[in-house]
C-alpha positions in Angstrom: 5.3 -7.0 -8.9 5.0 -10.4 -11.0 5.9 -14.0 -11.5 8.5 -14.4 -13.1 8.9 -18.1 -15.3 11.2 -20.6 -13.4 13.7 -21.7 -15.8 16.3 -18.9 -15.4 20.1 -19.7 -14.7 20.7 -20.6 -11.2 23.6 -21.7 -9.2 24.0 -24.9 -7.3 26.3 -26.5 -5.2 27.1 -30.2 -4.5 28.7 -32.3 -1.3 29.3 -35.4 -0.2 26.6 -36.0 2.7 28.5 -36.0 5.8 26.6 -39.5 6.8 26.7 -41.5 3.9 29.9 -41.1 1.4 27.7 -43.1 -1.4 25.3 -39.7 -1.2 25.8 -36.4 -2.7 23.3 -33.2 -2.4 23.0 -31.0 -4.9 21.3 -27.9 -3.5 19.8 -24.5 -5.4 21.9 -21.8 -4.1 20.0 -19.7 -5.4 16.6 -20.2 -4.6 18.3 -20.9 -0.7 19.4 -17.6 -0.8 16.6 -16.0 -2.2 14.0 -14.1 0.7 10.9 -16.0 -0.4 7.9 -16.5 2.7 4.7 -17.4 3.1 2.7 -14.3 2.5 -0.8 -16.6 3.5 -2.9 -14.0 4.3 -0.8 -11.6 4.0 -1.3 -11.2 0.1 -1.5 -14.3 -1.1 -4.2 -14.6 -4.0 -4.0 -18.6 -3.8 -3.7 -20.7 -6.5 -7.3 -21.2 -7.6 -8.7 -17.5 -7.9 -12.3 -18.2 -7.2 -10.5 -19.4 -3.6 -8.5 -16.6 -3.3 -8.1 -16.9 0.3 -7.4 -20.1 0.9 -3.4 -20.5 -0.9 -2.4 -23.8 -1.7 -5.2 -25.0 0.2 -7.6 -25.3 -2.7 -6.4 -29.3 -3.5 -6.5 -32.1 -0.7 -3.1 -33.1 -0.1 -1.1 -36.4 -1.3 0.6 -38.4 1.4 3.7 -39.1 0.6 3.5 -42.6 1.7 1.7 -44.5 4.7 3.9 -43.1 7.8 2.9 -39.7 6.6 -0.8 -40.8 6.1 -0.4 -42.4 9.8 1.2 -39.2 11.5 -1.3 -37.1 9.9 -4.3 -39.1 11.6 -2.8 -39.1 14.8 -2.3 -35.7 14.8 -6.4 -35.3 13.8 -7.4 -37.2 16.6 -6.1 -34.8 19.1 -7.8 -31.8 17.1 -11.0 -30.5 19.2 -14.5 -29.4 18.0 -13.3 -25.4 18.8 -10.2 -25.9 16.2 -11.4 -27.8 13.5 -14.5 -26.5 11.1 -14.8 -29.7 9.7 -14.7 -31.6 13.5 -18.3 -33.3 13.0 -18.2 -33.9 9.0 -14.9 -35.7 9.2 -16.6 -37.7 12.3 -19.9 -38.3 10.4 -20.0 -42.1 10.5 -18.6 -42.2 13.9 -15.4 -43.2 13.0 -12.4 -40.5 12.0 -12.6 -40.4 8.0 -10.1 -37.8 6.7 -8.5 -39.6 3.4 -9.6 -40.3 0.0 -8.2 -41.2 -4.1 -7.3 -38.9 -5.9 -5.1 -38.8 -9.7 -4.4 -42.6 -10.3 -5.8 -43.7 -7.2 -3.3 -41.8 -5.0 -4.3 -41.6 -0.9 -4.9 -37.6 -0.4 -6.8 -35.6 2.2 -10.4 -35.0 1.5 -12.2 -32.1 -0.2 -14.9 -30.4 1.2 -16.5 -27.7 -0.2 -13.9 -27.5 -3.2 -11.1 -27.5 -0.4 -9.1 -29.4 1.9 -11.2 -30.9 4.7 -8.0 -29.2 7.4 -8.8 -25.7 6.0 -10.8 -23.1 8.6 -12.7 -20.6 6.6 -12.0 -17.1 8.3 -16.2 -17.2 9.1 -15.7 -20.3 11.3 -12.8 -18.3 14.0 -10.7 -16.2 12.5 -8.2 -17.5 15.3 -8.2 -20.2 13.8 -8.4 -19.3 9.7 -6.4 -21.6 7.9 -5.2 -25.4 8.2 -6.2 -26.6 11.9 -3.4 -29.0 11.9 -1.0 -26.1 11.3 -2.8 -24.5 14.7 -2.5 -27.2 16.4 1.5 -27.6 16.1 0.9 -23.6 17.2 -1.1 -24.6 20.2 1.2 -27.7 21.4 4.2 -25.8 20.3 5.4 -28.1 17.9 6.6 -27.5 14.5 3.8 -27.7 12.0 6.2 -31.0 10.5 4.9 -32.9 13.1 1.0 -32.3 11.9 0.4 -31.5 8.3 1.0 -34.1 5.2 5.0 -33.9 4.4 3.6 -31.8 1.0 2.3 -29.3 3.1 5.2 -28.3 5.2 8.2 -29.3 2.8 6.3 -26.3 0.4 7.8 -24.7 -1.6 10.7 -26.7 -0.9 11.5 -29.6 -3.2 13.3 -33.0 -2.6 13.9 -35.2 -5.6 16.6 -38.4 -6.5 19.0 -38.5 -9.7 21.8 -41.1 -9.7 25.0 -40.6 -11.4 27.3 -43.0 -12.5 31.5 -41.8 -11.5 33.7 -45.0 -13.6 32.3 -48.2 -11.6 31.0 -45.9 -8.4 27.6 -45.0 -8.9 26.0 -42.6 -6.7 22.4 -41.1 -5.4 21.9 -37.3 -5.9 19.5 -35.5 -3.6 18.3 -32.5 -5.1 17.1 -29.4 -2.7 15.6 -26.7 -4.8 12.6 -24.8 -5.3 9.2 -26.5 -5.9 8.5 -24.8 -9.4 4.7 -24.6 -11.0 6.5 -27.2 -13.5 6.9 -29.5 -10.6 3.3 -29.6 -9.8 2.8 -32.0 -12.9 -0.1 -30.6 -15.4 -1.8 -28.6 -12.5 0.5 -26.4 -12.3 0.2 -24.7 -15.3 -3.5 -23.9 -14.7 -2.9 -22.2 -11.3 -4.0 -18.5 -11.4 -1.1 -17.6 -9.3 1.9 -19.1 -7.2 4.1 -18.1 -4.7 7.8 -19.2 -4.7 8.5 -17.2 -8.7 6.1 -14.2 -7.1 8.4 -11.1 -6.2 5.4 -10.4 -4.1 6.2 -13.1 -1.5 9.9 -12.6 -1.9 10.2 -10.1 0.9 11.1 -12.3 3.7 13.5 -11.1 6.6 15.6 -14.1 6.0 16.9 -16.2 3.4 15.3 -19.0 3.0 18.1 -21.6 3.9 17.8 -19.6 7.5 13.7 -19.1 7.9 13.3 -23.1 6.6 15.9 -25.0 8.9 13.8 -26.9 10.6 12.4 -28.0 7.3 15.8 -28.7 5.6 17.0 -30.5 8.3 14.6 -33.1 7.9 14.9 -33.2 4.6 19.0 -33.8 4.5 20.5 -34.6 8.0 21.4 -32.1 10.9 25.1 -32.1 9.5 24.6 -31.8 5.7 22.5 -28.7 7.0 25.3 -27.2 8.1 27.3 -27.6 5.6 24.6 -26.0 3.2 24.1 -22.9 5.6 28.1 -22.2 5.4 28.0 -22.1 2.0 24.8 -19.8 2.0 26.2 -17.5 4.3 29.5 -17.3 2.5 27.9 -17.1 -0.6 25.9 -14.3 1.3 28.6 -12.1 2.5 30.4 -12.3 -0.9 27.4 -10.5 -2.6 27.6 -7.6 -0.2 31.2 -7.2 0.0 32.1 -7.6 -3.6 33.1 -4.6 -5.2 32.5 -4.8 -9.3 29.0 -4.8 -9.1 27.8 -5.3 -12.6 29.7 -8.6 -12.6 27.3 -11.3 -13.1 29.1 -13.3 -10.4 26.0 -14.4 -8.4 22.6 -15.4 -9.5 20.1 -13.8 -7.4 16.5 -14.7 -7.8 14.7 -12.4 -10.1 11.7 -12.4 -7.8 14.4 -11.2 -4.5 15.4 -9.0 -7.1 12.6 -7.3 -8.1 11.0 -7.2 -4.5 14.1 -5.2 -3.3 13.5 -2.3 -6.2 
């Protein structure tokens, strides 16, 4: 089992969004179709190997703006003492300081102890090992989007903007598609391992446009998710019911790939 480097051919679809006609998605069919999941502690070797344990959890996380900063704040106010390892050190002036700059002066969670100040070490409950926010989604029965900083529970899915001009119409591309090391900036070359290239992690019991839904949703619109899961599960049924099979007629993701060997 290996990573395998990012910039292989894939296939991608594009459609109008079915709320705005000025917006198209373009969408990684193939990484949407792939069976990555989150193998935290279930294999995962994290990205900083002296931190092996503690997966993407090694790096504060960047808000993506000031409503996510907000949401995130609100949700670690209602965290208790018995969920929280860091309860009393985020608490330590009396008032509830979670934030601080990171790269280029960027708002982020704070590190402690060379990790995020959200993260449980498995010594403090290991009920409770891993990112208290994502525990307490768990315990109100929410889903962890509602907690943890947009970075956090968009991983490893990706949103980013093109524009593309069509004669005198010019219109916004919203690109769905894997969050790559290369989209981690300079950091993510110097990660000692990652997840979403890993065939180890790619051994999910459903595609990822289906285990992620909630996720996508919020990232396109409840109808432009439905339109992407047809074309998935088309896409999907074609694979097993095609007959020539050393066709190259789909791209499957050589991590999927490898994991089903």
């Amino acid at each position: 089992m290996s990573e395998f480097p990012a910039n292989f051919t894939r296939e991608w679809v594009e459609f109008v969004n079915p709320e705005n006609p000025n917006e198209i998605f373009k969408c990684d069919l193939t990484w949407l179709t792939s069976y990555w999941n989150c193998i935290f502690g279930q294999g995962c070797q994290g990205i900083d190997k002296d931190l092996s344990d503690h997966g993407c959890c090694s790096d504060g996380a960047y808000y993506y703006d000031k409503e996510d900063e907000a949401r995130v704040t609100t949700a670690a106010k209602r965290l208790p003492r018995s969920m929280w390892q860091n309860f009393d050190v985020a608490r330590k002036k009396g008032k509830l300081n979670i934030t601080e700059l990171g790269l280029d002066k960027d708002r982020k969670t704070k590190k402690i102890n060379k990790t995020c100040i959200f993260f449980n070490e498995s010594s403090f409950n290991k009920d409770y090992f891993g990112c208290a926010l994502h525990h307490l989604a768990l315990a109100e029965d929410k889903h962890f989007a509602e907690t943890k900083p947009d970075i956090c529970w968009q991983l490893p899915l990706r949103r980013s903007w093109e524009s593309r001009n069509v004669g005198d119409k010019k219109y916004d591309v919203i690109v769905i598609g894997e969050y790559t090391r290369e989209a981690w900036g300079e950091g993510g070359a110097d990660m000692d391992w990652y997840c979403s290239s890993n065939s180890e992690a790619h051994n999910g019991a459903e595609p990822v446009y289906a285990s992620h839904k909630t996720e996508l949703t919020k990232l396109m619109n409840a109808s432009a998710y439905e339109t992407l899961a047809q074309l998935c599960k088309v896409r999907i049924e074609a694979q097993k019911s095609r007959k020539v099979k050393h066709l190259p007629l789909f791209v499957i993701h050589p991590a999927t790939k490898a994991a089903s060997k």
